[in-house]
N, C-alpha and C positions, 0 to 999 in steps of 0.2 A: 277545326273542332269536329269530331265526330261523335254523334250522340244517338244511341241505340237503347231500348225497351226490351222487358224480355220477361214473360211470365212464366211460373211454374208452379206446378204442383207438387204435393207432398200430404202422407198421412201423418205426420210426426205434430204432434197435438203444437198448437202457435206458440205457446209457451217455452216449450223445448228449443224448437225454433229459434225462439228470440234468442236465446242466453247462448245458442249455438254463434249468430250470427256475431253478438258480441264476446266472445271470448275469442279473439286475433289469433291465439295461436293453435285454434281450433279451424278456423275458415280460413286464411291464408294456405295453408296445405291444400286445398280444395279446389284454386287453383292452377291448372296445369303448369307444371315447372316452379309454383312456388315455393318457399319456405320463409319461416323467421329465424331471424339473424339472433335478435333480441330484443326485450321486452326494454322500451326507452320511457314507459311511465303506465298511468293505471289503466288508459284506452290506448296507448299509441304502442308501436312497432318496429324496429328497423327488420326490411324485410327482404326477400330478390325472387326475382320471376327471370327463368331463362325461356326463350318463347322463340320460335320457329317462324320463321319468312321465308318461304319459299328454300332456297340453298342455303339462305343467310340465317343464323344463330345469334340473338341479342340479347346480353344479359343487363337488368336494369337493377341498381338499387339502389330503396331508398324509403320514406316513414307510410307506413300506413295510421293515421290517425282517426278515433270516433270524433267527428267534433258536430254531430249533435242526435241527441236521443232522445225518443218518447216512449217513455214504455207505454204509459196507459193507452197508445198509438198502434202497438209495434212498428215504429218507425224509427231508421236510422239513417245518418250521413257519415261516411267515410272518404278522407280525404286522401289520394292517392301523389304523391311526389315522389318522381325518383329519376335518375340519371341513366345514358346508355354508357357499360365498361366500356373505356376502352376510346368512347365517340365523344360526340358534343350534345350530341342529343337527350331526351329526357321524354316521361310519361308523366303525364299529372292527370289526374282524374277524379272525380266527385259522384262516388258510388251511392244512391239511395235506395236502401230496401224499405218496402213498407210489406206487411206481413198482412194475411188475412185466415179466416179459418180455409183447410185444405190449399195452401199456397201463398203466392205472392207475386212482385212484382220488382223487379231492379231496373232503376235509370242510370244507365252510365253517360256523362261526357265526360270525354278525353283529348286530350291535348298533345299529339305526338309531334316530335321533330325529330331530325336526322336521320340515322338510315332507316328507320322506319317509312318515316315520312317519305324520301327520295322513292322510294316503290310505286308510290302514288296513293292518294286516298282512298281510292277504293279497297287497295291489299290490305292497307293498315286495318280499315273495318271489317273486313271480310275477317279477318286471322281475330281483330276484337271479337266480331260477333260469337264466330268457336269458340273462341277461350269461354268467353264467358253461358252460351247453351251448354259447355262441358262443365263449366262450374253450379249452375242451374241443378244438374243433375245426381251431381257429388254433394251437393248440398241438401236437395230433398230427402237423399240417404243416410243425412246425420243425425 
């Protein structure tokens, strides 16, 4: 399980924010290597991220679901499952953003196996943390 913190700022009034963070096929593009496949209900997702290790190229896919929201909070839970092509392995993850004026904060844990995993724990986090400080930043911009 690796579990990483990660704050950020943003001028973008919390409100915009919020509706940014909940409309899937708004923030999934955000990102890097992602996209949506398609929209499979009124929070959920089928979605794919290809994502870079070192020489190695891993494409996962699979649901991104909201399964739980406060607005009067801004706070959200997004639940991440999905498969590696091609491997046996898979990413699951439990994304929480909580919003505040001028930023926020996302907790991810995740759950990697296969060849992710086989690189060692450290890679895996190390390539999560980027991804997600590059998503940090694409996000503030929304």
């Amino acid at each position: 399980m690796v579990e990483l913190d990660h704050e950020f700022s943003s001028a973008t009034p919390t409100e915009e924010k919020w509706q940014a963070i909940l409309d899937l096929e708004r923030l999934i593009p955000c990102v890097e290597g992602g996209r949506v496949l398609e929209r499979t209900g009124p929070e959920s997702v089928r979605a794919e991220i290809k994502v870079r290790m070192g020489a190695m190229s891993l494409t996962y896919t699979g649901t991104v679901a909201i399964t739980e929201h406060d607005d009067a909070n801004h706070r959200a839970v997004m639940q991440v499952k999905s498969r590696e092509a091609g491997g046996q392995g898979h990413a699951n993850a439990n994304v929480e953003f909580a919003l505040a004026d001028g930023g926020g904060n996302i907790h991810t844990a995740a759950q990697i196996t296969g060849k992710a995993a086989s690189m060692g724990e450290g890679v895996a986090a190390n390539v999560l943390d980027a991804l997600i400080k590059d998503f940090t930043t694409k996000l503030a911009a929304l």
